[in-house]
C-alpha positions in Angstrom: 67.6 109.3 90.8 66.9 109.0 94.4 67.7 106.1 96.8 65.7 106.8 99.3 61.7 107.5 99.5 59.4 108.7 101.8 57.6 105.8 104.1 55.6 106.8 106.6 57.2 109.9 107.4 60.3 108.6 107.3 63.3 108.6 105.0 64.3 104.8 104.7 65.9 102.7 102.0 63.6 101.6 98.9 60.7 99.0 100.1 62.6 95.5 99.7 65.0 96.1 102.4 62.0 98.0 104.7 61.0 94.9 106.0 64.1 93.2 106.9 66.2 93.0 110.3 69.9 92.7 110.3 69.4 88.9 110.6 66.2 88.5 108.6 63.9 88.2 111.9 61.6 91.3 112.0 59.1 90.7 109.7 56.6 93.5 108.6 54.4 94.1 111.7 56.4 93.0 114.4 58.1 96.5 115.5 61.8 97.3 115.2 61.4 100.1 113.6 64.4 102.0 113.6 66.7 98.6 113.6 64.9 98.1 110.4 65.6 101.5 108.8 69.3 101.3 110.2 69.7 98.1 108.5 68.2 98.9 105.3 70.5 102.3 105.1 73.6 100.4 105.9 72.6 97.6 103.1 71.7 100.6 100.5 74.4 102.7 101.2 77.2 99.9 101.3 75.0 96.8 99.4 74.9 93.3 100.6 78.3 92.1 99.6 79.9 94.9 102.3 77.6 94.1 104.8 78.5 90.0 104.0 82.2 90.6 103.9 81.9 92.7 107.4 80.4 89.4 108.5 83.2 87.1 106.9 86.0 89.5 108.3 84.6 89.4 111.6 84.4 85.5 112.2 88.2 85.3 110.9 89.3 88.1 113.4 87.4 86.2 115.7 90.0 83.4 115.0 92.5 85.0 114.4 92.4 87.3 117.8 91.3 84.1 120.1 94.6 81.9 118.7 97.2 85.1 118.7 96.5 86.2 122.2 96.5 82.5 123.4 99.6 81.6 122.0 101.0 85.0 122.5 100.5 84.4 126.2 101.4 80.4 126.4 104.8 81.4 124.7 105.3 84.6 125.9 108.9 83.7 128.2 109.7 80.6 126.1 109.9 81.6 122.6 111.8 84.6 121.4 109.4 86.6 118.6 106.3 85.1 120.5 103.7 87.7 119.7 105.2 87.4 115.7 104.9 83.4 115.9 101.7 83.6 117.1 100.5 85.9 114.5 101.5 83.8 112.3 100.3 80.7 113.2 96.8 82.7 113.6 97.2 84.0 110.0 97.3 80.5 109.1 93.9 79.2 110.2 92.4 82.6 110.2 93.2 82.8 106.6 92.0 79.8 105.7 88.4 80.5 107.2 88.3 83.7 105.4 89.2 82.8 102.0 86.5 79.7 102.0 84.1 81.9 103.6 84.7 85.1 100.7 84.2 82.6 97.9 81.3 80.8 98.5 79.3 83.7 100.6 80.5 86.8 100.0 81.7 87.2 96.4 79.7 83.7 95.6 82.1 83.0 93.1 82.3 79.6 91.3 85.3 79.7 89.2 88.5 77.6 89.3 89.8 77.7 93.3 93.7 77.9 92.4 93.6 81.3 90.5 91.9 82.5 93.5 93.6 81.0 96.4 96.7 82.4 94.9 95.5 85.9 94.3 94.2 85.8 97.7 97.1 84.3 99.7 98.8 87.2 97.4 97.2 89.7 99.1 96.4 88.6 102.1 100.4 88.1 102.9 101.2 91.6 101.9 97.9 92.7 104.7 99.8 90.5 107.0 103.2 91.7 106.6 102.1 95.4 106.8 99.7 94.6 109.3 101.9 92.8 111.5 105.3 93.9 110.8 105.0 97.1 110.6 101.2 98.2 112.4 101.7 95.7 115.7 105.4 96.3 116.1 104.6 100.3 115.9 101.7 99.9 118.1 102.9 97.6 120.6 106.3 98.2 120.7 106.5 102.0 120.1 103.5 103.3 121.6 103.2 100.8 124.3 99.7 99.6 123.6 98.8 96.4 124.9 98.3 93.8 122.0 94.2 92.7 123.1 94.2 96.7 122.0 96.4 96.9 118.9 95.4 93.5 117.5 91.9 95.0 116.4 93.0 98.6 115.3 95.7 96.7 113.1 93.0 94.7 111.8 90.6 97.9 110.9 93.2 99.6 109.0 93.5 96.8 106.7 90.0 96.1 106.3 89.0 98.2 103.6 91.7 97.6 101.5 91.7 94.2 101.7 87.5 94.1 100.8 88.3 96.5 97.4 91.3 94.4 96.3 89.0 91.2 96.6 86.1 92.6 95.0 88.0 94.2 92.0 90.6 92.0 91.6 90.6 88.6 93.2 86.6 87.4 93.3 86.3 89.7 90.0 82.9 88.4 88.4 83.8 88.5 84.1 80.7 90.3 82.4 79.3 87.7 80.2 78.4 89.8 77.9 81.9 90.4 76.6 
């Protein structure tokens, strides 16, 4: 079965996601063109839930990188471990934005909050320890990157992982069929 069909000469994504934009502005005769087909190929190839968690992991790295480099910096001469401490503390908040945004919006789940926030905090502590303790320190302190550089290609090599392990295991929707 094919995915895609011929529209207009053009290969592009089956007709409901033709006539969407990235952020649901373009409607069906107001141009955008080829933003509209890249969109709808990204959303068919990868489905909205990727495309939702890309969204999620983005605001918490957006948290996460603003509070790390800031604290990295404040503590930088006072505080032995100051790049770590600041991780951590950015973990913490970061984290928290994360979680409450994969449960309601990305995986839309609605059952019991406890199994889940210890599932995640599972994983997401193993991400962090790899990605901090063992990515950053290599990058940063072996190669000699700077950490505005490491900090995000850390970050990307986790990213995958971390969106399979939720969506198989952690925000797991039970077939009710069953």
């Amino acid at each position: 079965m094919h995915i895609f069909k011929e529209i207009s000469g053009s290969i592009a994504p089956r007709a409901r996601w033709t006539n969407a934009s990235p952020c649901g502005i373009i409607g069906k005769n107001e141009g955008g063109g080829g933003v509209k087909k890249l969109s709808g190929a990204i959303k068919g190839l990868l489905g909205r839930q990727a495309v939702r968690y890309f969204l999620s992991s983005c605001a918490a790295f957006a948290v996460d990188y603003a509070i790390t480099l800031i604290l990295s910096a404040a503590l930088g001469g006072l505080v032995p471990m100051a790049m770590e401490l600041a991780a951590t503390v950015a973990f913490a908040c970061s984290s928290q934005v994360n979680f409450h945004i994969n449960r309601a919006w990305v995986f839309r789940s609605h059952k019991k909050i406890w199994p889940e926030l210890v599932g995640y905090y599972s994983l997401a502590l193993v991400s962090f320890s790899v990605k901090t303790f063992v990515l950053l320190e290599a990058l940063v302190r072996l190669v000699g990157l700077p950490l505005a550089l490491a900090k995000p290609l850390a970050e990307a090599v986790m990213f995958v992982f971390n969106f399979f392990v939720q969506k198989l295991l952690i925000f797991r929707r039970r077939d009710k069929n069953k």
